[in-house]
MARGUKOL-303414 format. One line per 4 residues: number of its first residue (from 1); their letters; for each residue x, y, z of N, C-alpha, C, O. Coordinates in Angstrom, 1 decimal, decimal comma. Layout:
NUM> A> X:Y:Z:X:Y:Z:X:Y:Z:X:Y:Z; ...
This chain:
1> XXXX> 0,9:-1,2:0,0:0,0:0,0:0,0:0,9:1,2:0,0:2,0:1,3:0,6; 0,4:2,3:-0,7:1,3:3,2:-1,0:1,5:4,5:0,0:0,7:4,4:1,0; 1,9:5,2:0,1:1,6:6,3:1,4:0,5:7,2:0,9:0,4:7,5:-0,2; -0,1:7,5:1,4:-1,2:8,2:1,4:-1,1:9,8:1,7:-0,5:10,2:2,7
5> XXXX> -1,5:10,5:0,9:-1,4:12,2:1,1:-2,7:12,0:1,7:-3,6:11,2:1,4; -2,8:13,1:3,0:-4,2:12,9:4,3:-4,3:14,4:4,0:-4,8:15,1:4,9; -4,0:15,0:3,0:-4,9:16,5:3,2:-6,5:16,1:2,3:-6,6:15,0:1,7; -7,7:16,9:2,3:-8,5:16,7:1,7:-8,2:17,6:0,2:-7,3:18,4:0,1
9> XXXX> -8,8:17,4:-0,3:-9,0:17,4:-2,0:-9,9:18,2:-2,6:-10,9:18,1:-1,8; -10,2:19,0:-3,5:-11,3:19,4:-4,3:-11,3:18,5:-5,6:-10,5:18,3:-6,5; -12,7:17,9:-5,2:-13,2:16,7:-6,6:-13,9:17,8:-7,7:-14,0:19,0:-7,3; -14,1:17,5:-8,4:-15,0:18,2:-9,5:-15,2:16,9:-10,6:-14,2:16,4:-11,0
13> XXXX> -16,2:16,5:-11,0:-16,5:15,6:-11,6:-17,9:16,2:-12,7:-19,0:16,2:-12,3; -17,7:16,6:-14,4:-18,5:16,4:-15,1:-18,8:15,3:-15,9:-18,1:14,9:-16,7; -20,1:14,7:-15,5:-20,6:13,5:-16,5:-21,8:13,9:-17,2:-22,6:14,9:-17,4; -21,7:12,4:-17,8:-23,0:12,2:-18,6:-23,9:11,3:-18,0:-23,4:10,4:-17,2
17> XXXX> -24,9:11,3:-18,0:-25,8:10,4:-17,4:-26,9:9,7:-18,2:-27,5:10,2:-19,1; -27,1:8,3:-17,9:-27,8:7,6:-19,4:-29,3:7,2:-18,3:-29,5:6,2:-17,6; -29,9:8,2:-18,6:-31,2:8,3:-17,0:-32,1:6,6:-16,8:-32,3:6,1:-17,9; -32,4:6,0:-16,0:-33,7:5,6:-16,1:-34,9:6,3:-15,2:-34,7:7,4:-14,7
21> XXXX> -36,1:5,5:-15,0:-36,9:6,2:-14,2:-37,7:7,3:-14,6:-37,9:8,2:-13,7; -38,1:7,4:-15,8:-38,8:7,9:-16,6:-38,3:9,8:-16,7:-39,1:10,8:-16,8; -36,7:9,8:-16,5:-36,1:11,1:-16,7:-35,8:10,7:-18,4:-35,6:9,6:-18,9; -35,9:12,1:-19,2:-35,2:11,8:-20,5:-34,1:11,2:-20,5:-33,2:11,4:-19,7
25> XXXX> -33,9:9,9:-22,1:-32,6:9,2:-21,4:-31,2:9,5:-21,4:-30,3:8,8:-20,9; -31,0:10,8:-22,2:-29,5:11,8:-21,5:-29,5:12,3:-21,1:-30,6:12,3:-20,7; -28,6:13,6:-20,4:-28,3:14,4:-19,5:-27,0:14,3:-19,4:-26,2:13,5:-19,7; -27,1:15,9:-18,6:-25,2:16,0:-18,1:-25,5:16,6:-16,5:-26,5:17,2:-16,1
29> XXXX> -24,3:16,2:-15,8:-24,4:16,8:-14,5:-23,1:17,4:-14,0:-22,2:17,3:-14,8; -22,9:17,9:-13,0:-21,9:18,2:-12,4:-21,7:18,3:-10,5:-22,4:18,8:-9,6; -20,3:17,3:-10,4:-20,4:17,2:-8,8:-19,1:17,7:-8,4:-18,0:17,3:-8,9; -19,2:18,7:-7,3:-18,7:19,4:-7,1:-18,3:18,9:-5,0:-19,2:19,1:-4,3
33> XXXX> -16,9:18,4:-4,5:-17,1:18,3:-3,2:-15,4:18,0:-2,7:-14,5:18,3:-3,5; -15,2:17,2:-1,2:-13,9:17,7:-1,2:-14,3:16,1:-0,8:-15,3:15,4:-0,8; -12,5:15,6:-0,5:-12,4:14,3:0,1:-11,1:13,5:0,3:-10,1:13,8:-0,3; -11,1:12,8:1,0:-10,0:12,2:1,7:-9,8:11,3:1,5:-10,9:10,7:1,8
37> XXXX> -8,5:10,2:1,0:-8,3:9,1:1,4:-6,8:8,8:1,8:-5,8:9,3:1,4; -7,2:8,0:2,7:-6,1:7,4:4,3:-6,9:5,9:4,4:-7,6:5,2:3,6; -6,3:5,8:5,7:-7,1:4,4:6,0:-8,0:4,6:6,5:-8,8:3,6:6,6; -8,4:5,9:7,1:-10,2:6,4:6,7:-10,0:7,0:5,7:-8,9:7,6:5,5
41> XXXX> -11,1:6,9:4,8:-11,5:7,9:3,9:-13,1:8,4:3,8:-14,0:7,6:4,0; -13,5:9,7:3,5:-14,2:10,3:3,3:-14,5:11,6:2,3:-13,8:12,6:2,2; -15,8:11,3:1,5:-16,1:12,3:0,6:-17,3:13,0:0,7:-18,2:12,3:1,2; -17,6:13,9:0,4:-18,5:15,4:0,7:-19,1:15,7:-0,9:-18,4:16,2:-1,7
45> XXXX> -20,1:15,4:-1,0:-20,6:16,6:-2,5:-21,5:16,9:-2,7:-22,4:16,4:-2,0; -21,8:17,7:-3,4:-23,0:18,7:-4,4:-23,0:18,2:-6,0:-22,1:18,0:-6,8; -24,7:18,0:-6,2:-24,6:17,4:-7,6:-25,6:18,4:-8,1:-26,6:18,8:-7,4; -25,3:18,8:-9,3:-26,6:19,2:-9,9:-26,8:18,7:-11,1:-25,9:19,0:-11,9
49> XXXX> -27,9:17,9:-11,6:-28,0:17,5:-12,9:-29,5:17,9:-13,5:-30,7:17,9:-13,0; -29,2:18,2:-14,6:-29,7:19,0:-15,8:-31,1:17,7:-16,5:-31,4:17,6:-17,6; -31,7:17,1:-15,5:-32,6:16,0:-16,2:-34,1:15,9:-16,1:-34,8:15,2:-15,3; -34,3:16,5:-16,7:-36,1:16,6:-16,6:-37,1:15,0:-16,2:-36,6:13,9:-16,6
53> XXXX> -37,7:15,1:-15,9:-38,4:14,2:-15,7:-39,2:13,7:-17,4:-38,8:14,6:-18,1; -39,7:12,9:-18,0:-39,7:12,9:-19,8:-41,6:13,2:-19,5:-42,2:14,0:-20,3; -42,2:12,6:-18,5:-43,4:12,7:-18,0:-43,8:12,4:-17,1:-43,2:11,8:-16,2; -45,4:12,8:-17,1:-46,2:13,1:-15,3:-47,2:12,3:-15,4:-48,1:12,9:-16,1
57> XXXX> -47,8:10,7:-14,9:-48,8:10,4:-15,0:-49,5:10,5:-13,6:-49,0:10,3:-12,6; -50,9:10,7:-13,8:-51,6:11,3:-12,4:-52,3:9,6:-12,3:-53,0:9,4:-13,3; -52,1:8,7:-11,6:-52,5:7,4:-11,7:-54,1:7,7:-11,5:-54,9:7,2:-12,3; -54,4:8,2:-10,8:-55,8:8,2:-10,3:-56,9:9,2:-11,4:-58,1:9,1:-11,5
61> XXXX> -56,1:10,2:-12,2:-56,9:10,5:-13,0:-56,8:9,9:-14,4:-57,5:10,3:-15,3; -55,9:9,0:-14,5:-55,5:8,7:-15,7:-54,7:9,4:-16,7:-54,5:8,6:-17,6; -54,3:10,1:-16,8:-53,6:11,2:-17,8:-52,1:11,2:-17,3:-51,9:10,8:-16,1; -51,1:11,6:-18,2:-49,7:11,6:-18,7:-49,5:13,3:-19,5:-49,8:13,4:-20,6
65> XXXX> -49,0:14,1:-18,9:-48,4:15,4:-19,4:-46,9:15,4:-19,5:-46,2:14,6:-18,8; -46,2:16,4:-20,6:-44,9:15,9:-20,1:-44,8:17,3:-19,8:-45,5:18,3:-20,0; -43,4:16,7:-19,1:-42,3:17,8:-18,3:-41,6:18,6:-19,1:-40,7:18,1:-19,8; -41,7:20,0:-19,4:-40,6:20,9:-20,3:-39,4:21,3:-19,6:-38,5:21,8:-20,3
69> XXXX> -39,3:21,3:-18,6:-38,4:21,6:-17,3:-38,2:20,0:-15,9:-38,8:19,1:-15,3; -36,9:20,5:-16,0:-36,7:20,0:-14,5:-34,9:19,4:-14,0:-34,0:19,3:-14,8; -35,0:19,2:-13,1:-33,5:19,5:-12,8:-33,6:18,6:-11,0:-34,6:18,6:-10,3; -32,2:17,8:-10,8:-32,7:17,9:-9,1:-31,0:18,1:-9,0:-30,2:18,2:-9,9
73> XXXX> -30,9:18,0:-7,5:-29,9:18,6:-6,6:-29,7:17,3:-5,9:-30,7:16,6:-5,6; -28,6:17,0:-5,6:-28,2:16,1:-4,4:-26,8:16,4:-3,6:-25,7:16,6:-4,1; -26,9:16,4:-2,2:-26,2:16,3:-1,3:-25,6:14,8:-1,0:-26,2:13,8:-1,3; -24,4:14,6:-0,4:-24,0:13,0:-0,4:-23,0:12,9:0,6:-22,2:13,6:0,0
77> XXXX> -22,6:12,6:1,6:-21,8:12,0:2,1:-21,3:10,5:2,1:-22,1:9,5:2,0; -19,9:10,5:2,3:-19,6:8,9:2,4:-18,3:8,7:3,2:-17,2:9,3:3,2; -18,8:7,6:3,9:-17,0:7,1:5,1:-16,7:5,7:4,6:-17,5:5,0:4,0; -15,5:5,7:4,8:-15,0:4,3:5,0:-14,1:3,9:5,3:-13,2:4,7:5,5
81> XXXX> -13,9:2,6:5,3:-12,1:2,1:6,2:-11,7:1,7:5,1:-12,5:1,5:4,1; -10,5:1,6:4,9:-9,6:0,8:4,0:-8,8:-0,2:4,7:-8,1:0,4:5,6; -8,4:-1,5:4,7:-7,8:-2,4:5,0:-6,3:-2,5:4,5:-6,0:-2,2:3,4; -5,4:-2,9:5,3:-3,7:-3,0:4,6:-4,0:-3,5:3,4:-3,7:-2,8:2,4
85> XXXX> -4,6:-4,7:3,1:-4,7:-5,4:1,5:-5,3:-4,5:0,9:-5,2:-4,7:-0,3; -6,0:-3,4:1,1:-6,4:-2,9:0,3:-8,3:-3,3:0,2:-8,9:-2,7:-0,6; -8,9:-4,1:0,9:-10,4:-4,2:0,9:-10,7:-2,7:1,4:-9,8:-2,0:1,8; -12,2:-2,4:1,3:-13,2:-1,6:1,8:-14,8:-1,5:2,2:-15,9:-1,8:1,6
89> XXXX> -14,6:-1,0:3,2:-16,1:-1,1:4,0:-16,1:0,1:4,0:-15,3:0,9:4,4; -17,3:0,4:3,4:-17,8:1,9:3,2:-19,3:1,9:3,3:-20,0:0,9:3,0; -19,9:3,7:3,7:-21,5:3,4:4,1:-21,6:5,2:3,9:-20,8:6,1:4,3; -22,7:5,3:3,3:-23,0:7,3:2,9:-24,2:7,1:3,4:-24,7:6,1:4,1
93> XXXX> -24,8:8,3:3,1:-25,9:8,6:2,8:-26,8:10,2:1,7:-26,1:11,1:1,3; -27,4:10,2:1,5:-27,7:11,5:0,3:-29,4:12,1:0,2:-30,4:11,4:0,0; -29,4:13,0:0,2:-30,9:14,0:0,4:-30,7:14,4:-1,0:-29,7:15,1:-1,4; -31,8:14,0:-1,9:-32,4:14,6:-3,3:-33,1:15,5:-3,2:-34,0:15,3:-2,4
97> XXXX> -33,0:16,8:-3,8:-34,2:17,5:-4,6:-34,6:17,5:-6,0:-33,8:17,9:-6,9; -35,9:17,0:-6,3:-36,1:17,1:-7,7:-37,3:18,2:-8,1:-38,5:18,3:-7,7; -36,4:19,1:-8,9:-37,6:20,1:-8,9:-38,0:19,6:-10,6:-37,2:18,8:-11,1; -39,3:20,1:-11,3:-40,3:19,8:-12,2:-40,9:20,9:-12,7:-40,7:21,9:-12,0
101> XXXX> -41,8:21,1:-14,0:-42,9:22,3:-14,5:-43,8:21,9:-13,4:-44,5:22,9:-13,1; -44,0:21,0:-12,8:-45,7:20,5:-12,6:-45,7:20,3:-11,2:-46,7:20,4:-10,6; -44,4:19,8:-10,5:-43,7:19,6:-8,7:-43,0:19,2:-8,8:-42,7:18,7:-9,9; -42,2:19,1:-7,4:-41,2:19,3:-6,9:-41,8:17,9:-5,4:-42,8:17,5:-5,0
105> XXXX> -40,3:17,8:-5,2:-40,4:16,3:-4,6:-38,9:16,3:-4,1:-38,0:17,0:-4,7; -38,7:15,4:-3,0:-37,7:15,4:-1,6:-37,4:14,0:-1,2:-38,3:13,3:-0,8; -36,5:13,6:-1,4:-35,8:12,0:-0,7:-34,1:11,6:-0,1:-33,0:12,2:-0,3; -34,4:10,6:0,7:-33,2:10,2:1,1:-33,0:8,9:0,6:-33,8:8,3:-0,1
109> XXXX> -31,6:8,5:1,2:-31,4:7,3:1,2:-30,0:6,8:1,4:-29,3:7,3:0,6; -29,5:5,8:2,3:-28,4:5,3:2,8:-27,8:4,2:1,8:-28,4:3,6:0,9; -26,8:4,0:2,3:-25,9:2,8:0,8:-25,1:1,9:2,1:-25,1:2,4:3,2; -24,5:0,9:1,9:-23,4:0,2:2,7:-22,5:-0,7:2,1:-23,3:-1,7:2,2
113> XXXX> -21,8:-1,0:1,7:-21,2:-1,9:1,0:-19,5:-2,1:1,2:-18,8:-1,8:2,2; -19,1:-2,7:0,0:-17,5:-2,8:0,4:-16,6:-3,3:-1,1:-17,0:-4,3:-1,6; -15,5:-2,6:-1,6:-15,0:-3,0:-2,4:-13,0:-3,3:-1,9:-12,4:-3,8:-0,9; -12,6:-2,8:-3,3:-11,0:-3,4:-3,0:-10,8:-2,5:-4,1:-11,6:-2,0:-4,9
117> XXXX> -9,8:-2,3:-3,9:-8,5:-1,0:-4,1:-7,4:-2,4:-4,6:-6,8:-3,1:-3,9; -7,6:-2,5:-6,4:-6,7:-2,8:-6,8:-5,7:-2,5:-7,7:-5,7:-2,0:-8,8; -4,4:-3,0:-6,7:-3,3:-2,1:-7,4:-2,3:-2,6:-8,0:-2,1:-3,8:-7,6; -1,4:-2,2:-8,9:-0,4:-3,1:-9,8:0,5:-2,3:-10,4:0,2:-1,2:-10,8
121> XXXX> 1,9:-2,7:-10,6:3,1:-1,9:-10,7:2,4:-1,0:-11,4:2,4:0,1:-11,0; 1,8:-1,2:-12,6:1,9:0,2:-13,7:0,4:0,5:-14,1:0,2:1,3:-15,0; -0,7:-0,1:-13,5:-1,9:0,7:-13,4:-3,2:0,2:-11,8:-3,0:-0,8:-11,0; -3,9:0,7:-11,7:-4,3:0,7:-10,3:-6,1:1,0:-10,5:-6,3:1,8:-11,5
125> XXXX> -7,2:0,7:-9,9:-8,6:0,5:-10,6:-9,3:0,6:-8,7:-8,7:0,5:-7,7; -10,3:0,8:-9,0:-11,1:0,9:-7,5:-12,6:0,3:-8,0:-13,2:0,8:-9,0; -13,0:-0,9:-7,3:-14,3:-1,2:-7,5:-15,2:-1,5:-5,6:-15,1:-2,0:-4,5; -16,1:-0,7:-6,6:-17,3:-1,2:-5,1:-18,6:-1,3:-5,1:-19,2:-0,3:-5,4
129> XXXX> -19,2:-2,2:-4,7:-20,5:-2,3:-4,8:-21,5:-1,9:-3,2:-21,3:-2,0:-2,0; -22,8:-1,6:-4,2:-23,2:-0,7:-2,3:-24,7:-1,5:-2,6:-25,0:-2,2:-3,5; -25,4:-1,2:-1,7:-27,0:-1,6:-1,4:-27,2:-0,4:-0,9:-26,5:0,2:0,0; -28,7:0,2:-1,8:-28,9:1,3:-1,8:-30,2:1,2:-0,8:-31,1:0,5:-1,3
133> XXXX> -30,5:1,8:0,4:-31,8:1,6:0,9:-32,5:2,9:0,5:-31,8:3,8:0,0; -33,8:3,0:0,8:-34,6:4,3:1,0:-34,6:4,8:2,6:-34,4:4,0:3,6; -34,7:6,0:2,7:-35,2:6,4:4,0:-36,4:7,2:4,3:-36,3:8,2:3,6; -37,5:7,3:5,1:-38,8:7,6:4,9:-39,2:9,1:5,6:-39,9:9,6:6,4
137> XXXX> -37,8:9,7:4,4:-37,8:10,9:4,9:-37,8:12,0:3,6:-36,8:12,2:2,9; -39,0:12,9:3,2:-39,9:13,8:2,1:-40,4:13,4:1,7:-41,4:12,9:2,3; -40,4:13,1:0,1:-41,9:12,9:-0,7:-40,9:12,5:-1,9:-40,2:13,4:-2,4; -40,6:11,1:-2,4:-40,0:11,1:-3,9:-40,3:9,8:-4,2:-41,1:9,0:-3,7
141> XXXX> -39,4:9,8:-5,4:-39,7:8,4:-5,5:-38,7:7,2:-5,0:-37,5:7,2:-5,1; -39,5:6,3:-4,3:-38,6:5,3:-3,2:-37,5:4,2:-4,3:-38,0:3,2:-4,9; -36,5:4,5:-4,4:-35,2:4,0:-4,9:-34,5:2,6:-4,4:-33,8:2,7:-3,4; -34,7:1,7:-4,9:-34,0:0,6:-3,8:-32,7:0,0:-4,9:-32,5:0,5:-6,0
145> XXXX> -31,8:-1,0:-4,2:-31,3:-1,6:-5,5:-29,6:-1,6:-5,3:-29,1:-1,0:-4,3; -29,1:-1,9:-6,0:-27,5:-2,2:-6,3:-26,9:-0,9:-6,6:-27,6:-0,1:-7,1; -25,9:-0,6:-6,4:-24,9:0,8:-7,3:-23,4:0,1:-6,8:-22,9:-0,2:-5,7; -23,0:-0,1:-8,2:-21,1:-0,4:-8,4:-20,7:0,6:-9,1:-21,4:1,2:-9,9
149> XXXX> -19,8:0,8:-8,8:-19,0:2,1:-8,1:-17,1:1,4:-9,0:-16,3:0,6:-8,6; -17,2:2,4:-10,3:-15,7:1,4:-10,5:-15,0:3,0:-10,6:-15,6:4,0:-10,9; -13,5:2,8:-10,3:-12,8:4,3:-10,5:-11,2:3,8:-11,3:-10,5:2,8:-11,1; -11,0:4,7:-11,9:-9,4:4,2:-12,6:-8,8:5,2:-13,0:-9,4:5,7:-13,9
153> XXXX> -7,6:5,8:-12,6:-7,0:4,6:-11,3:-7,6:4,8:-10,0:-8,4:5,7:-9,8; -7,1:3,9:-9,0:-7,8:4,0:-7,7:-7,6:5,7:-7,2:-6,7:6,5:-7,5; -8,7:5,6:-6,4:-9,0:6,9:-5,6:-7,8:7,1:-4,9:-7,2:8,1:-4,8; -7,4:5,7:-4,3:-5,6:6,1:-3,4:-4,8:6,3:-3,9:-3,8:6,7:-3,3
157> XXXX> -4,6:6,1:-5,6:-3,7:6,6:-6,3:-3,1:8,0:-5,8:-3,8:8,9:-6,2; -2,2:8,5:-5,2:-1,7:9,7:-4,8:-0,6:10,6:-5,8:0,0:11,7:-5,4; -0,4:9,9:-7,3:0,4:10,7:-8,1:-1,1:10,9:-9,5:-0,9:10,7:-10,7; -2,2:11,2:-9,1:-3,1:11,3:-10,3:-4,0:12,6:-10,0:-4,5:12,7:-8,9
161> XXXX> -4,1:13,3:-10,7:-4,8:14,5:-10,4:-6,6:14,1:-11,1:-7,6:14,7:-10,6; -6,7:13,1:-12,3:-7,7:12,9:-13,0:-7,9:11,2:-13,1:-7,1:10,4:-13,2; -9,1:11,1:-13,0:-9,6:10,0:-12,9:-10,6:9,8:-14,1:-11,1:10,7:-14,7; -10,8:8,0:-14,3:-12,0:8,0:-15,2:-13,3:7,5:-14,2:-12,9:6,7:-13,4
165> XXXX> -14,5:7,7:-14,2:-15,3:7,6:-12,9:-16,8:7,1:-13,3:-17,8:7,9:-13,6; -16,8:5,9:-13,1:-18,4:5,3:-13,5:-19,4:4,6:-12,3:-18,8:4,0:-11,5; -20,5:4,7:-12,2:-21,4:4,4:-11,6:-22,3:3,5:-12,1:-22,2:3,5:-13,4; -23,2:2,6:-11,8:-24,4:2,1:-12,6:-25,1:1,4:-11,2:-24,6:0,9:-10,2
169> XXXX> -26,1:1,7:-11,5:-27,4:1,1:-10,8:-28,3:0,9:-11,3:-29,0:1,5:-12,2; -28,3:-0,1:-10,5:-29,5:-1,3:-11,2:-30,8:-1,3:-9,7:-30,4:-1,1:-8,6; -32,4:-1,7:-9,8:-33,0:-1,7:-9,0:-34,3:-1,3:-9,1:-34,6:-0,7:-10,2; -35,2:-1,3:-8,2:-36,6:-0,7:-8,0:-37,1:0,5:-8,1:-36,2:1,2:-7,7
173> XXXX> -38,4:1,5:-8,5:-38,1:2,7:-8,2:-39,6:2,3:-7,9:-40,3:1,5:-8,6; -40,0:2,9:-6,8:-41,8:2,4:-6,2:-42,9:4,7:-6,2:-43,0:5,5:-5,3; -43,3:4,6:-7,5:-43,7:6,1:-7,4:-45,4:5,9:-8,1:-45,7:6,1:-9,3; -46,1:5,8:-7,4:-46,2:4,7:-6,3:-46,5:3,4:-7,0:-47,3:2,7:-6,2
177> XXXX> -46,3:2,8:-8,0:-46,3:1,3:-8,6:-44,6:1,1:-8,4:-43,7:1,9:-8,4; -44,6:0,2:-8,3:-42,8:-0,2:-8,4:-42,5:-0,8:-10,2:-43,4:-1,2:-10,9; -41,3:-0,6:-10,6:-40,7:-0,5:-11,4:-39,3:-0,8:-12,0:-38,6:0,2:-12,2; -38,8:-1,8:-12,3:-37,2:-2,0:-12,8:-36,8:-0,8:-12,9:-37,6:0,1:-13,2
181> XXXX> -35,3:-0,3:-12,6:-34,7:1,0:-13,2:-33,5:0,6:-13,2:-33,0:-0,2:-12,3; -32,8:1,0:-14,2:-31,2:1,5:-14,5:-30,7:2,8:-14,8:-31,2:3,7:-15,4; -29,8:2,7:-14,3:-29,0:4,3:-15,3:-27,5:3,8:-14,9:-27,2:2,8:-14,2; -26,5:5,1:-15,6:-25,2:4,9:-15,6:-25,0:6,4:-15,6:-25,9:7,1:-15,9
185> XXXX> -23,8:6,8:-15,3:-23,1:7,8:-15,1:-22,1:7,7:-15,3:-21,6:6,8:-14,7; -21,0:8,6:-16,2:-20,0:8,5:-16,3:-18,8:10,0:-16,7:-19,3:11,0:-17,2; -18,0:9,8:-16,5:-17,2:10,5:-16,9:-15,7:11,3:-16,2:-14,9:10,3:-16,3; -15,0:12,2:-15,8:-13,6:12,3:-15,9:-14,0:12,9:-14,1:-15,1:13,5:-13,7
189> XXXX> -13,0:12,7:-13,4:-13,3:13,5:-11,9:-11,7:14,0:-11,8:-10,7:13,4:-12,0; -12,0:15,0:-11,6:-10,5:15,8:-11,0:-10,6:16,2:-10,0:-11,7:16,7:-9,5; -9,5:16,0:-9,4:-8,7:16,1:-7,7:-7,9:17,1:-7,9:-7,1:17,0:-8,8; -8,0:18,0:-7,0:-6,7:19,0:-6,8:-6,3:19,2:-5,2:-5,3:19,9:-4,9
């Protein structure tokens, strides 16, 4: 394991986002936060992505309008340990806002999981997989489901200022029928 620089960081991360969940199916976002890795590590951010909802079905009156606007915000925290070999146990949590033409809507939800920090003379990869719960806290749509978490090179890499940085989740979305959903996220994260 390599020595670790323990100051925190400014991340900045612009992606693309391939939506599910009845958001149109591109978008771009941007996450902006600071973060640490040691043998604790911790990250902080602000997200704002540019993704409208595609449409609005009122189940009880029957009808579907679409959305010309919308956008949501997320807040996020995350801790975790890192092990000499390099495993990890890590656990966040994140408050959504999704604003809309038509409403606006409020959610949480906690993650827990654990990956490995793998590393090799001349390149180094970070994977991790989380379990995404809901928490029964605003008004959104309830989110359940898987999120792997891959980064290259590793986050502990300490001679890299830029990273390549993907997400995908897979899982339920319950608003208020339940539903398969996927999306992916992807794109370049810089550390300074």
């Amino acid at each position: 394991m390599q020595a670790q620089d323990t100051r925190p960081k400014l991340e900045l991360s612009p992606q693309i986002d391939f939506n599910g969940g009845s958001f149109q199916p591109v978008s771009g976002s941007m996450t902006g936060g600071l973060g640490m890795e040691d043998r604790f590590l911790w990250h902080v951010s602000g997200t704002y992505r540019a993704a409208k909802k595609a449409t609005y079905c009122n189940d009880v009156a029957g009808t579907c309008v679409v959305n010309p606007h919308g956008d949501s915000r997320t807040l996020e925290a995350q801790v975790g340990y890192r092990s000499g070999g390099g495993w990890l146990a890590i656990a966040g949590g994140s408050f959504t806002s999704l604003h809309t033409t038509l409403y606006d809507k409020t959610g949480s939800e906690m993650t827990f999981g654990g990956g490995k920090d793998l590393m090799h003379d001349t390149w180094s990869a970070r994977l991790t997989a989380e379990y995404v719960i809901p928490l029964p806290l605003g008004h959104t749509n309830v989110e359940h489901g898987f999120k792997v978490h891959f980064t290259m090179p590793s986050e502990s890499a300490t001679d890299h200022w830029i990273f390549f940085d993907e997400t995908f989740f897979a899982g339920w979305v319950c608003d208020p029928k339940c539903g398969r959903d996927a999306s992916l996220t992807m794109g370049p994260k810089f550390r300074f």
